[in-house]
N, C-alpha and C positions, 0 to 999 in steps of 0.2 A: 154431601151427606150431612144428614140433620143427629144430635145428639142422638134421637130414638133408634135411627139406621142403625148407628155406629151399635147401642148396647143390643139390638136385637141382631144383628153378626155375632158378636160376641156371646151372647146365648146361645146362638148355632152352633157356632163353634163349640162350643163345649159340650153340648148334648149329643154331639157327633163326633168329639174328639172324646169322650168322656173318661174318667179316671176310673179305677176304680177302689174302693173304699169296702171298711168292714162293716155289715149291716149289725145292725143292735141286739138279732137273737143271735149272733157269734160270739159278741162281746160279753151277752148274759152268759153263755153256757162256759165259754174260757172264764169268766172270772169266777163261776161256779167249781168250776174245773178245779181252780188254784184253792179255792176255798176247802174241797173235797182233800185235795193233794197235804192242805197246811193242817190238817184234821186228823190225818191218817197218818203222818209223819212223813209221806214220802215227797215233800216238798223243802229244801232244792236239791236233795243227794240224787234222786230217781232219775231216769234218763225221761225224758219227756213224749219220749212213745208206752215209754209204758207207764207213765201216767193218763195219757186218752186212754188207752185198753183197760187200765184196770178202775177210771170212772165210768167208762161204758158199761164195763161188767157189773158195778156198783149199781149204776142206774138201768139197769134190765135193757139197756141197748145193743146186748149182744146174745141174745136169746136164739137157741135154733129156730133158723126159719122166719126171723123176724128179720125184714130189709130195711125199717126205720120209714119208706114209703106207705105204707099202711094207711090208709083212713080210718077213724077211730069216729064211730057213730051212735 
């Protein structure tokens, strides 16, 4: 096996073993999240479900009848 072999196994492997990781609009909305939380005061007393629920409710993501799946056109 020639260097190239060895590193394109090792790509295989990975793209087929792969890990998984947090994507960047999680990262935006959690650090939004903490931003909202430090704003409101309910950062670090609140238990941290009711910090989602009550940024969701902030940001109109809890609307009746709204599943967040929506297209917006």
């Amino acid at each position: 096996m020639n260097m190239n072999d060895i590193l394109f196994c090792e790509d295989e492997n990975n793209r087929i073993n792969a890990e998984s990781a947090q994507g960047t609009q999680s990262i935006m909305v959690q650090s939004d999240m903490k931003a909202y939380a430090l704003r409101t005061g309910l950062w670090p007393s609140s238990d941290y479900n009711f910090i989602i629920n009550a940024h969701a409710e902030d940001r109109g993501w809890s609307q009746e009848g709204f599943t967040g799946m929506e297209i917006i056109q």
